[in-house]
C-alpha positions, 0 to 999 in steps of 0.5 A, a space after each residue: 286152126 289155132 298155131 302158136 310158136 314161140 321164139 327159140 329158147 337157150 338156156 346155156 350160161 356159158 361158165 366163162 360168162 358166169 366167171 366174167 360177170 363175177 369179176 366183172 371190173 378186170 380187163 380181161 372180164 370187159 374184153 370178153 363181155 364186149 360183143 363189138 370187135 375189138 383190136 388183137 392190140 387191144 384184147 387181154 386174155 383171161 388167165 390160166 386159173 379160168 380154164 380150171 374153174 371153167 371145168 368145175 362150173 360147167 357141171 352147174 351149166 348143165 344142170 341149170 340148162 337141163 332145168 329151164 330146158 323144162 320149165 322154159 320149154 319153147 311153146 309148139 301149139 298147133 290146133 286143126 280143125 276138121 274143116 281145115 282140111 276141107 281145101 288143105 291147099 288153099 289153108 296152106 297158102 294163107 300161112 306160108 305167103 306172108 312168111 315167104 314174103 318176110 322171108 324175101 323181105 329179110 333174108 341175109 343170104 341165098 342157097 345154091 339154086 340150078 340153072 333150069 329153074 331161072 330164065 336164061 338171062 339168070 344162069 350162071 353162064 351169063 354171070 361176070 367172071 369169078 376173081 376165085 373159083 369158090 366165089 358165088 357168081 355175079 348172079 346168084 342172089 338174083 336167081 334166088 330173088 326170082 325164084 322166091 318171087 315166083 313162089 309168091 305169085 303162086 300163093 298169090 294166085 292160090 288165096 284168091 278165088 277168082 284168079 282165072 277169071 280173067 281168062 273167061 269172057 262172060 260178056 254175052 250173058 251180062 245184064 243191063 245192069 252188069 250182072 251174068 244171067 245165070 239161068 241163059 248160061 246154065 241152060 246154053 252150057 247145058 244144051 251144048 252151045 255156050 257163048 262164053 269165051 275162053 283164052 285157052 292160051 292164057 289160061 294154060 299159061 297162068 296155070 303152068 306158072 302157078 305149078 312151076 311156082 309150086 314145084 319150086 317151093 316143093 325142090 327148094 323148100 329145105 332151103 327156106 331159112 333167114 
């Protein structure tokens, strides 16, 4: 598998931008290329002639996006190999765990997130009371943070070959040196009387965290944004 993706490309020279760089020493022309924030005492309009010669220069905008939206594309490169898919799943989960966990490191905000999928100390009823009725309660970034957490583990688990191992006691077949004997287990599995030991319960715990975990990336994966 080979991917390659580019930034996103813009292209639009706004004309204003065009016409403030032309009469770059105006007041007018600083207050608009100035990307601080600047106070209304401050701020100096452009006149009304810019309006005009706006219109007559946002034709030569088009055309010179239009261009470079060709020439300058943004780069898609995707490349699959047959045994990509041999344990899709498992090719996946090598990609999107560390963009979830740059996800998780840099996000800016949280999306609306149901109650069902966080524990009860997380739901909205456990929240602070809201000053307004449009505001985001007390917990809302929390329940998003556990729930990215939760997805995270799930890759966690999926890019490692022996995350079960923990459930199965392999004692009885161990060596002097540490090692299993693979022939006395393969040959009691075989004959029916296995001395290996299984916590079933545990087990059964890991597996249904990792699907949760799954699910939530599945329901909540339109959602994944910066």
């Amino acid at each position: 598998m080979k991917i390659y993706i580019s930034n996103y490309r813009n292209h639009w020279i706004s004309p204003y931008t065009i016409i403030e760089n032309i009469f770059f020493w105006t007041d007018w022309s600083k207050c608009g290329r100035n990307k601080g924030v600047i106070e209304d005492k401050d701020y100096v309009d452009h006149p009304e002639w810019v309006e005009r010669w706006a219109k007559r220069i946002s034709p030569i905008s088009v055309a010179i996006s239009s261009v470079l939206n060709v020439i300058h594309p943004q780069i898609k490169y995707v490349k699959i190999d047959r045994w990509d898919t041999w344990s899709m799943d498992h090719t996946l989960a090598h990609i999107i765990l560390p963009m979830l966990k740059q996800l998780d490191k840099e996000k800016h905000g949280a999306p609306y997130t149901n109650d069902e999928d966080v524990p009860e100390y997380l739901r909205s009823h456990m929240a602070q009371p809201k000053e307004n009725e449009w505001d985001t309660d007390s917990l809302h970034f929390m329940r998003w943070d556990w729930i990215l957490a939760e997805m995270i583990w799930a890759f966690e688990q999926e890019i490692r070959d022996d995350d079960e191992a923990q459930f199965f006691d392999h004692s009885a077949y161990e060596k002097v040196d540490g090692k299993t004997n693979h022939d006395t287990w393969f040959k009691d599995m075989t004959e029916g009387k296995s001395k290996l030991k299984v916590d079933n319960d545990g087990l059964k715990a890991h597996q249904e965290r990792k699907a949760n975990g799954f699910r939530l990336f599945g329901k909540y994966y339109q959602n994944l944004w910066d």
